[in-house]
Z-matrix of the N, CA and C atoms (Angstrom, degrees):
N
C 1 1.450
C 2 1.531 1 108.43
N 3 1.720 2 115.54 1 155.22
C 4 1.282 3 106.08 2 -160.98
C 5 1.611 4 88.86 3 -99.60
N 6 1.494 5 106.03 4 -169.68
C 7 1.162 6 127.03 5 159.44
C 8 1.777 7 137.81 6 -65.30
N 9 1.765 8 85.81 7 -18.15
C 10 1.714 9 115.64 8 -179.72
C 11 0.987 10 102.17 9 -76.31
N 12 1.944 11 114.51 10 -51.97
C 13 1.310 12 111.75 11 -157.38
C 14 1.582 13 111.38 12 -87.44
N 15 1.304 14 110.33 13 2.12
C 16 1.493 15 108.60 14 -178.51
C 17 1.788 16 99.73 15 -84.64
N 18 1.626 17 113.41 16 -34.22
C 19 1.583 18 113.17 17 171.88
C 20 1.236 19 120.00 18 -66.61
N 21 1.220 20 131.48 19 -22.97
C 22 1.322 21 132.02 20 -150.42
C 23 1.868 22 100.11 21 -102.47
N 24 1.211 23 108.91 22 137.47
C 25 1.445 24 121.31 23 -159.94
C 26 1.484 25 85.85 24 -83.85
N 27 1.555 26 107.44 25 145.01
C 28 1.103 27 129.88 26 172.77
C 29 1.590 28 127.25 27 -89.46
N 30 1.266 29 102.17 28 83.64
C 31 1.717 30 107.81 29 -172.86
C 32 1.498 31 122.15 30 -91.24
N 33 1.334 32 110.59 31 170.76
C 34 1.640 33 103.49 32 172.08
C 35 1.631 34 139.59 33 -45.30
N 36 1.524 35 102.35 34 -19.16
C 37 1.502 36 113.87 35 -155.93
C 38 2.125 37 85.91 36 -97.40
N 39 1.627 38 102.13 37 -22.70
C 40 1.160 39 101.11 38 -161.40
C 41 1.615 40 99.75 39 -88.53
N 42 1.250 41 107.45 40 -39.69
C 43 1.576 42 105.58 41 171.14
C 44 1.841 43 121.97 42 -35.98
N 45 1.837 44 88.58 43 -43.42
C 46 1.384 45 95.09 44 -157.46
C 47 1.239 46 112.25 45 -87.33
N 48 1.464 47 134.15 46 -3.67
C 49 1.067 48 163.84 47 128.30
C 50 1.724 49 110.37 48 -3.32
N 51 1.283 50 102.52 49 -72.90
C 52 1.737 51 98.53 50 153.32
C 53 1.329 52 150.47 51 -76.11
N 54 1.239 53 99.86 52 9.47
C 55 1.771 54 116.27 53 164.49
C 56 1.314 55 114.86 54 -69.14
N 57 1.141 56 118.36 55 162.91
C 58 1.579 57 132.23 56 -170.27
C 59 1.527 58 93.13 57 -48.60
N 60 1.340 59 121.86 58 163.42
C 61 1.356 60 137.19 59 171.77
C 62 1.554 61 110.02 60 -58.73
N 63 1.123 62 106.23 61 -47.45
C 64 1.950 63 124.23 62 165.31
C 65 1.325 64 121.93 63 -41.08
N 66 1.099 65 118.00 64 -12.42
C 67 1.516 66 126.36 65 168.42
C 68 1.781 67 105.28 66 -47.53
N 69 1.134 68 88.66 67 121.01
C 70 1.508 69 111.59 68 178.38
C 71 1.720 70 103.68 69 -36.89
N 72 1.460 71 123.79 70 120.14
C 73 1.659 72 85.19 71 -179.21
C 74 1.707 73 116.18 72 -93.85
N 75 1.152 74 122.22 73 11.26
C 76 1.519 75 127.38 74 -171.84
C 77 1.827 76 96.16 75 -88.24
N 78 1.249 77 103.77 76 -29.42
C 79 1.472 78 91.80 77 150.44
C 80 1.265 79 154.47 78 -93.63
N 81 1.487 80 115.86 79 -15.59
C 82 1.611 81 132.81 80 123.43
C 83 1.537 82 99.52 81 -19.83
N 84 1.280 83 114.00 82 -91.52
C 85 1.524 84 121.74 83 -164.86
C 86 0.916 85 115.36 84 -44.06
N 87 1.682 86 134.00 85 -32.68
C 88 1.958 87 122.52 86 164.92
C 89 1.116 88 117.99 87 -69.60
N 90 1.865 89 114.93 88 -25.79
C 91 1.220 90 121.61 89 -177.22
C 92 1.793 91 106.43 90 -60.71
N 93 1.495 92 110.16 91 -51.37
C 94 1.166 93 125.61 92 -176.36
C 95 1.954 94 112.97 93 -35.94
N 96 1.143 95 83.28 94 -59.81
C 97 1.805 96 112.96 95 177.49
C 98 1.174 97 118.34 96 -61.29
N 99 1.272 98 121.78 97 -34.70
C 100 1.487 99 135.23 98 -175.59
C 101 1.948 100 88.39 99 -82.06
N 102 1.330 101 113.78 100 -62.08
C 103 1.066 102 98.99 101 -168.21
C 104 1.666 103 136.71 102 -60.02
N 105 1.068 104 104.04 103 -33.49
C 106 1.787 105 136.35 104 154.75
C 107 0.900 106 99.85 105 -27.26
N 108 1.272 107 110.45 106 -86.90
C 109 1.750 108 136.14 107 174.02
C 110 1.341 109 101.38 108 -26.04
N 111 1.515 110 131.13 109 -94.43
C 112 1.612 111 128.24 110 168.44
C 113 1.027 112 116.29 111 9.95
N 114 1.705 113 106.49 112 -73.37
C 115 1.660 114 111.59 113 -161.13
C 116 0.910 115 110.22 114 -68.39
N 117 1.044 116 132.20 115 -51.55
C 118 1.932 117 140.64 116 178.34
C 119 1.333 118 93.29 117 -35.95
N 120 1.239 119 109.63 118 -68.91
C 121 1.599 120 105.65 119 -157.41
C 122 1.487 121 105.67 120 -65.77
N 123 1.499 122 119.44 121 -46.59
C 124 1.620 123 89.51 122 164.25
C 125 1.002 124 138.87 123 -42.47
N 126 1.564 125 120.41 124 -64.26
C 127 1.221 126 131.72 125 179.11
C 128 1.660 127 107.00 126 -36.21
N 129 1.386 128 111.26 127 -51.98
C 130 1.501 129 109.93 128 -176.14
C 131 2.005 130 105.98 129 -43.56
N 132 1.619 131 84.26 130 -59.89
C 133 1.467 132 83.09 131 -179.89
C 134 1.453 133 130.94 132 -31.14
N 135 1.282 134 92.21 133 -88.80
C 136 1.586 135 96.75 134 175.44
C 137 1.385 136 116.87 135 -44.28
N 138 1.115 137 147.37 136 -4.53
C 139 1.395 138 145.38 137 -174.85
C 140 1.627 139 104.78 138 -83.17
N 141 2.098 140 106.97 139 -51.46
C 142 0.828 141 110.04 140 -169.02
C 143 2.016 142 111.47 141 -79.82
N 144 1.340 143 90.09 142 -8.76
C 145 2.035 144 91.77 143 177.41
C 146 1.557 145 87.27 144 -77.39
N 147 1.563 146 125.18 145 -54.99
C 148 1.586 147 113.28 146 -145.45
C 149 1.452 148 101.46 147 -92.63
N 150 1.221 149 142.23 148 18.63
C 151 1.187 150 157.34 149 131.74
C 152 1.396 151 137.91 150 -66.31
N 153 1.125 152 106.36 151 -63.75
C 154 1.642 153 121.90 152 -175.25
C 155 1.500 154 108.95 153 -124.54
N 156 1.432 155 133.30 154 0.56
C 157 1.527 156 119.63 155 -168.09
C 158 1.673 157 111.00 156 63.78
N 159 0.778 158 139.83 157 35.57
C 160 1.130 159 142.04 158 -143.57
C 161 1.532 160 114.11 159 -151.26
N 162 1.590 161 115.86 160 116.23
C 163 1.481 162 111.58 161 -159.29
C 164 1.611 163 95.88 162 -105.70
N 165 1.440 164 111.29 163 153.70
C 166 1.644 165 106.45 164 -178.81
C 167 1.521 166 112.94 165 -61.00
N 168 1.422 167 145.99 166 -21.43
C 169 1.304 168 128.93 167 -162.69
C 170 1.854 169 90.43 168 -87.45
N 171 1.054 170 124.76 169 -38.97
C 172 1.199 171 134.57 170 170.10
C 173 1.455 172 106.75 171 -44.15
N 174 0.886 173 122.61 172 -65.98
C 175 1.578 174 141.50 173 -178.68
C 176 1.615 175 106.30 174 -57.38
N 177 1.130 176 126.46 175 -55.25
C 178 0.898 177 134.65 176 158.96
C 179 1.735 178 128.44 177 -42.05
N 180 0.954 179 116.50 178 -40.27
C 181 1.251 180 150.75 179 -172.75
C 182 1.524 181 108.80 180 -71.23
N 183 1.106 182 118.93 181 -58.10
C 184 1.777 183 155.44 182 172.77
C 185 1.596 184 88.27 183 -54.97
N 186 1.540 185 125.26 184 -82.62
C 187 1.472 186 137.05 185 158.15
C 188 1.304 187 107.08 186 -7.55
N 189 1.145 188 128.48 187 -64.69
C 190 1.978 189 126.90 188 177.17
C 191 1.486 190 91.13 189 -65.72
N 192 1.254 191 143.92 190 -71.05
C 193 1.240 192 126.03 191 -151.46
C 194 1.041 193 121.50 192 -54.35
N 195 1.625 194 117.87 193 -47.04
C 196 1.492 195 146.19 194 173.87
C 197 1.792 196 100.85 195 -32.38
N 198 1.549 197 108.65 196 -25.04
C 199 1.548 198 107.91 197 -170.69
C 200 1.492 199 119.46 198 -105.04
N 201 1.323 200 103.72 199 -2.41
C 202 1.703 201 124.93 200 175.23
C 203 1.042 202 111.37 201 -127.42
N 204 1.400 203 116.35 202 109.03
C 205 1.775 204 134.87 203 -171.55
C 206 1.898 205 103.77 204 -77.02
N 207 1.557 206 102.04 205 -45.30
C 208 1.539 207 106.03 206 158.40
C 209 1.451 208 133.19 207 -78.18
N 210 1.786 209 110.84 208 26.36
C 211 1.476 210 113.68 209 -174.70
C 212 1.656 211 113.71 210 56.91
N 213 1.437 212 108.02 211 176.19
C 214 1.302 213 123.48 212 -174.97
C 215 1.786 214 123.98 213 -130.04
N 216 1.199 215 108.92 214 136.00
C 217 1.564 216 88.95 215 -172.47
C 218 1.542 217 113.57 216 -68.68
N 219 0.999 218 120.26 217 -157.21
C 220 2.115 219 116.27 218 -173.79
C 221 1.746 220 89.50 219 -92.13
N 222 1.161 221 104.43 220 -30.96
C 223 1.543 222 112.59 221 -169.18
C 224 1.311 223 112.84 222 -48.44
N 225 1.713 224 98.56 223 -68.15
C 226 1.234 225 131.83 224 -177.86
C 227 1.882 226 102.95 225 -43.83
N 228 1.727 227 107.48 226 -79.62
C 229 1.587 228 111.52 227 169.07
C 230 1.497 229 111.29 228 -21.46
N 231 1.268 230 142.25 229 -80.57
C 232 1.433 231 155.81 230 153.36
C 233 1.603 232 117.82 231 10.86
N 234 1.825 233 99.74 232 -66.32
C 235 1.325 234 122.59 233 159.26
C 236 1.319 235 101.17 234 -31.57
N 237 1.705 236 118.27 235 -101.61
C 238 1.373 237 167.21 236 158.14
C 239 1.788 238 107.53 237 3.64
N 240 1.726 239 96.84 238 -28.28
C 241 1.546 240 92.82 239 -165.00
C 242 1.698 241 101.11 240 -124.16
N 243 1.112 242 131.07 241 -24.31
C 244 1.505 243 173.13 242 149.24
C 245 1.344 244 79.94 243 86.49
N 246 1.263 245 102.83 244 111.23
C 247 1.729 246 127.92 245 178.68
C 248 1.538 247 95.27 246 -170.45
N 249 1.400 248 101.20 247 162.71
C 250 1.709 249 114.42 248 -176.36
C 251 1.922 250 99.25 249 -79.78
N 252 1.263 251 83.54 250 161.26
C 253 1.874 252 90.37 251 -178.31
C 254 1.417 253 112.80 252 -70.60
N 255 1.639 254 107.89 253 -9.57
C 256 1.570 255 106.51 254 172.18
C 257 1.147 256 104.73 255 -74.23
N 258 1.342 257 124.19 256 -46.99
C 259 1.402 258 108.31 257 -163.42
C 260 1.005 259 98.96 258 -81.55
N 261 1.536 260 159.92 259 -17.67
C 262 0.795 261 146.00 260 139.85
C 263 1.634 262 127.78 261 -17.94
N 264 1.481 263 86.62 262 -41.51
C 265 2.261 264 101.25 263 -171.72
C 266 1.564 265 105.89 264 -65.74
N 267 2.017 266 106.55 265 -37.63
C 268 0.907 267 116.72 266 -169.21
C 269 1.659 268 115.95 267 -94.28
N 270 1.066 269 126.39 268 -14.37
C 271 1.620 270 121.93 269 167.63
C 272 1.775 271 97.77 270 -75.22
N 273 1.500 272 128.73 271 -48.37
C 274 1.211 273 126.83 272 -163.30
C 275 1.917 274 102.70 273 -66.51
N 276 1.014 275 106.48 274 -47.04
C 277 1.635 276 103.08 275 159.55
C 278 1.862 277 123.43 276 -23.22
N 279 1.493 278 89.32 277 -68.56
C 280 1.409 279 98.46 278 -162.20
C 281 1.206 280 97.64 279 -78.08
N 282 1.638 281 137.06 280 -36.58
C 283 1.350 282 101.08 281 176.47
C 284 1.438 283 127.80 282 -101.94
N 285 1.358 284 111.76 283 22.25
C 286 1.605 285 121.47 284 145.99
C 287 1.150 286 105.95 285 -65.87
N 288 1.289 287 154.85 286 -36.57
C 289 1.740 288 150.68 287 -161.74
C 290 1.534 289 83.66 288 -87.87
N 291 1.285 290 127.33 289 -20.35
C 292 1.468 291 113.79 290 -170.81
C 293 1.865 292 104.85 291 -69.90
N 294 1.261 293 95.84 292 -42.56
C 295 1.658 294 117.65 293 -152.32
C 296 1.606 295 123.85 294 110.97
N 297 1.517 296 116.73 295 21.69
C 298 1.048 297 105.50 296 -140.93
C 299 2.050 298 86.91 297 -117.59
N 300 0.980 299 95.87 298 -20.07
C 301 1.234 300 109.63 299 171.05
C 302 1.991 301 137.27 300 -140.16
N 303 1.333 302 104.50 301 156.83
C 304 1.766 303 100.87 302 170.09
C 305 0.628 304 114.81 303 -129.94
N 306 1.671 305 115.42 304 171.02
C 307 1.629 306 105.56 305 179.28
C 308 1.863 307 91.19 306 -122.52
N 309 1.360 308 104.02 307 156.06
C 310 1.425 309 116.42 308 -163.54
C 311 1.430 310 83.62 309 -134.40
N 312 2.052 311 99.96 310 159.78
C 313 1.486 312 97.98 311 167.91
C 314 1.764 313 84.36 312 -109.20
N 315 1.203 314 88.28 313 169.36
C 316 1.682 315 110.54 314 -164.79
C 317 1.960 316 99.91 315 -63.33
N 318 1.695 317 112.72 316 137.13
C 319 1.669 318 90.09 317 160.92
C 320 1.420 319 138.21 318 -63.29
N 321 1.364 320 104.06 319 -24.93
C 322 1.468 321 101.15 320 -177.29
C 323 1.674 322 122.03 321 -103.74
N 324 1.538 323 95.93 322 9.61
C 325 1.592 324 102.08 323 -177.87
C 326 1.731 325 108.04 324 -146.11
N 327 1.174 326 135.07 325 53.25
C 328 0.901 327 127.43 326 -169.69
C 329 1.465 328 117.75 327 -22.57
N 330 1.349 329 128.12 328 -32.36
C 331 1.366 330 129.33 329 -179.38
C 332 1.844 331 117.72 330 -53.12
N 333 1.188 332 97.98 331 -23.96
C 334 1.587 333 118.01 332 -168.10
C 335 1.612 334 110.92 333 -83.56
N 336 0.636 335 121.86 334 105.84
C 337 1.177 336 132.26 335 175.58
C 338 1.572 337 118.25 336 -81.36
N 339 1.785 338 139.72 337 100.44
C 340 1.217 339 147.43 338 -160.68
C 341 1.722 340 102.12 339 -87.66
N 342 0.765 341 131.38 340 166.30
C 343 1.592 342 145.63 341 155.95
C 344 1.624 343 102.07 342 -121.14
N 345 1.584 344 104.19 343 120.04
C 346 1.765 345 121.16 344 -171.43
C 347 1.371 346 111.81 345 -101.11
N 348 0.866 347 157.24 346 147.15
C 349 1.531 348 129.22 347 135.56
C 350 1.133 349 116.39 348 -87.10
N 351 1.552 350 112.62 349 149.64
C 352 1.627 351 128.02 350 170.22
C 353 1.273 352 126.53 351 -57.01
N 354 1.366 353 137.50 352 159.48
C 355 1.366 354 121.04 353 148.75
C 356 1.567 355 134.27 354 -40.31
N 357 1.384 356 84.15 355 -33.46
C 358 2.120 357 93.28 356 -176.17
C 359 1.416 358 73.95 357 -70.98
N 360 1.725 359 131.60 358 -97.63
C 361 1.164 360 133.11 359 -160.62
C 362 2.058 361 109.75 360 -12.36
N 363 1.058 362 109.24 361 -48.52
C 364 1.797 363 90.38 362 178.93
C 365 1.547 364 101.69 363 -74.20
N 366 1.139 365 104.36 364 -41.58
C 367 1.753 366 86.21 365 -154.48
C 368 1.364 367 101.67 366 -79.64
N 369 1.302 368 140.35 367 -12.25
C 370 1.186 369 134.27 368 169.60
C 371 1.891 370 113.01 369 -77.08
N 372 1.282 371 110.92 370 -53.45
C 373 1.599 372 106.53 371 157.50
C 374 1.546 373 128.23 372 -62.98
N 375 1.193 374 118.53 373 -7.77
C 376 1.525 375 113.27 374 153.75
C 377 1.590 376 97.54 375 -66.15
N 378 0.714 377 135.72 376 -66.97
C 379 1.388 378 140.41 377 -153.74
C 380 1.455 379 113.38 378 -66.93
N 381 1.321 380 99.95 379 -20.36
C 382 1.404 381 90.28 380 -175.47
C 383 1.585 382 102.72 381 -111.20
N 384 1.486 383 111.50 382 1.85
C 385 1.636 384 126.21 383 166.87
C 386 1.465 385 96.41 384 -67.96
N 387 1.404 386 114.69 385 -57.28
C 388 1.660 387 107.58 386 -169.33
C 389 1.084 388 122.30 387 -65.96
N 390 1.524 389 102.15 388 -27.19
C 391 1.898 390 95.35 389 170.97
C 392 1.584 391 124.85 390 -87.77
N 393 1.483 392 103.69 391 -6.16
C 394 1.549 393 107.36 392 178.07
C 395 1.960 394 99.20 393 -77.02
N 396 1.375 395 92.76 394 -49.67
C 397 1.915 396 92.71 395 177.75
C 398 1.351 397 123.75 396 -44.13
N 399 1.755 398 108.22 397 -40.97
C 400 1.572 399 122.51 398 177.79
C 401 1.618 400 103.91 399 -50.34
N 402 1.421 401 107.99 400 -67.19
C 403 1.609 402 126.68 401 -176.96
C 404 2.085 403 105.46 402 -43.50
N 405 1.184 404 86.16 403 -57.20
C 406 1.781 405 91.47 404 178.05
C 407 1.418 406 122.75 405 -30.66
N 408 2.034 407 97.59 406 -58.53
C 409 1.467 408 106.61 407 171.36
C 410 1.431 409 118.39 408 -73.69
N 411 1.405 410 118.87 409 -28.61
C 412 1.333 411 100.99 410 176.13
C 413 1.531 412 123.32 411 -65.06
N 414 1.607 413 126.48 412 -45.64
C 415 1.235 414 130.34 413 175.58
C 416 1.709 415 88.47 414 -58.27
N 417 1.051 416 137.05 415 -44.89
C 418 1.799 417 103.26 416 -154.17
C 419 1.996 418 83.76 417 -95.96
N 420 1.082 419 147.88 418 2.44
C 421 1.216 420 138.35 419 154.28
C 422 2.019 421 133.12 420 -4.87
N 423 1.534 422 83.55 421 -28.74
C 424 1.565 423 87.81 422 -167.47
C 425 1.320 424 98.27 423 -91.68
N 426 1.686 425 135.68 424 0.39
C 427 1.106 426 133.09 425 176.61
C 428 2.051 427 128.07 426 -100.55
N 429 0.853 428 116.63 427 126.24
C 430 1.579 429 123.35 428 -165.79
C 431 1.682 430 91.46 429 -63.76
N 432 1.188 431 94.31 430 152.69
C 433 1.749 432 118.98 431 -178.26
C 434 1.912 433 92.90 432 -59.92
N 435 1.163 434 107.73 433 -47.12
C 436 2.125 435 113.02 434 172.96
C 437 1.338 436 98.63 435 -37.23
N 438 1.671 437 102.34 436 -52.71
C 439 1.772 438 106.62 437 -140.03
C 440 1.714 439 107.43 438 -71.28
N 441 1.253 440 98.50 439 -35.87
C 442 1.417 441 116.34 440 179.56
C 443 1.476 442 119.46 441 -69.99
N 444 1.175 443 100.71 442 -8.96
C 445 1.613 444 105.03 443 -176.53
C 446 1.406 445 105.89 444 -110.07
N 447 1.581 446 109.95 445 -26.43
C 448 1.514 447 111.77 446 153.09
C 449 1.414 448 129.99 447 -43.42
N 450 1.848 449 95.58 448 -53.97
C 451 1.293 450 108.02 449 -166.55
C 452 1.721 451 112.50 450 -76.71
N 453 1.506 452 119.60 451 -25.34
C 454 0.990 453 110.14 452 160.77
C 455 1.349 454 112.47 453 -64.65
N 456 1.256 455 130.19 454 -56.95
C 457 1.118 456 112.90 455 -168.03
C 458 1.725 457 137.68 456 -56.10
N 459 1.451 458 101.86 457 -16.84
C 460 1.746 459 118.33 458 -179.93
C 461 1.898 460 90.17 459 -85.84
N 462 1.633 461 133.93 460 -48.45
C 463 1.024 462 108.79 461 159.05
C 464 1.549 463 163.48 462 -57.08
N 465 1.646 464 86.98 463 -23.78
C 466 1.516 465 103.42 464 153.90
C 467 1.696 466 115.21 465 -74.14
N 468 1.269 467 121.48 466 -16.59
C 469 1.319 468 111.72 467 168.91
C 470 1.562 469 97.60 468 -80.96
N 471 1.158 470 121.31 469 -46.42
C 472 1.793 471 103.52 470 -173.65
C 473 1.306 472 103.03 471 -86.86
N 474 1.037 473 146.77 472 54.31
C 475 1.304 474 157.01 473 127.09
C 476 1.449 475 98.08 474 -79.78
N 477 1.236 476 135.04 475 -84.98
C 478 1.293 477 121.28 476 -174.25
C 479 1.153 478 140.80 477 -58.37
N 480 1.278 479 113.95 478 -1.75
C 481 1.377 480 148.83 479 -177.60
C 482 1.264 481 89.45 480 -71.22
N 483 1.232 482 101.88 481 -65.07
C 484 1.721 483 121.11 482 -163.16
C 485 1.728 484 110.73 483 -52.47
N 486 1.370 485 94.53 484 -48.93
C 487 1.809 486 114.26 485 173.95
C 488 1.069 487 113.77 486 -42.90
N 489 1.632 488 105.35 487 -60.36
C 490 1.530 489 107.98 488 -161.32
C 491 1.565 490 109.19 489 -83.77
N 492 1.047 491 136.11 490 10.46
C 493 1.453 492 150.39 491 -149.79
C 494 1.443 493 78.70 492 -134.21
N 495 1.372 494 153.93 493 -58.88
C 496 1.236 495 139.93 494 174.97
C 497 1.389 496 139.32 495 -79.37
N 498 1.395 497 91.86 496 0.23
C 499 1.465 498 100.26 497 166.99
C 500 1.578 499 138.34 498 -70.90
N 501 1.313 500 114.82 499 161.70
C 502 1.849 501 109.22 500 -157.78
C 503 1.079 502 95.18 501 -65.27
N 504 1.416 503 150.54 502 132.09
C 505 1.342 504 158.51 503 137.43
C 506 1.894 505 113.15 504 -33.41
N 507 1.036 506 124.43 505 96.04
C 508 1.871 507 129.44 506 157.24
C 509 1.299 508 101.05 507 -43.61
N 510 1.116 509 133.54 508 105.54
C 511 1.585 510 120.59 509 151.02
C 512 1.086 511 119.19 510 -92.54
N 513 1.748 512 109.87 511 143.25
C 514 1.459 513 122.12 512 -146.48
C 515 1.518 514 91.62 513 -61.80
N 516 1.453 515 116.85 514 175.98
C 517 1.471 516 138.09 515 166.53
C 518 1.552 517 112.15 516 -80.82
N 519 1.087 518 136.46 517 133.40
C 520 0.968 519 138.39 518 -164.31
C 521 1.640 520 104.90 519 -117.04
């Protein structure tokens, strides 16, 4: 065993790696995806804690607002982020203590309650938009401007793959 493989985290795709050759490969291939997926999102993570203090659903979160100049209701965010409206209650919390956000009641419904962002809130998520984009290209870096247009394109086919494989089943009339 090398020195690589003693660093290198031991994931699902890697486990399965030593199974018989017969390994189903459409499950290889989620494994593959799932694992991809992982790292990115770690890496994102930690970039955005050891950078900015700043956790991705938070970040994320900021990302929807960044796209509504008239804010969003908790409802709406919820929708938008597909998370429960608690966590919703509870990310909008913490980054109001930041400064990064307010909460407004709606103009035409006082009952409604908006989520705004601040000035700090943009100009601090611009900034931390440009450095999440930088990070993006660097992790996917090892791929050619072709490859990427490949790879979208075989994922936009399993996107629908995915759709139509999840769709409600009609059962016949009997």
């Amino acid at each position: 065993m090398s020195d690589t493989d003693l660093l290198a985290p031991v994931d699902a795709e890697t486990r399965l790696a030593h199974q018989p050759d017969d390994a189903r490969p459409e499950l290889r291939l989620w494994l593959r995806l799932l694992t991809c997926t992982t790292m990115i999102e770690r890496e994102i993570r930690r970039r955005l804690a050891d950078r900015f203090h700043m956790t991705l659903p938070r970040f994320d979160l900021l990302a929807q607002l960044d796209k509504a100049p008239d804010g969003m209701t908790p409802g709406e965010i919820s929708r938008r982020m597909m998370v429960t409206n608690g966590n919703v209650t509870g990310l909008v919390a913490r980054i109001a203590e930041q400064g990064y956000v307010e909460r407004r009641r709606d103009a035409s419904d006082g009952r409604v309650q908006r989520i705004v962002m601040t000035e700090k809130g943009h100009r601090d998520f611009a900034r931390m938009a440009r450095e999440h984009g930088a990070w993006v290209r660097e992790l996917l870096s090892g791929l050619e401007p072709g490859e990427r247009e490949v790879l979208m394109s075989l994922l936009a086919r399993t996107k629908t793959s995915v759709a139509r494989a999840s769709a409600p089943r009609v059962e016949a009339a009997e």
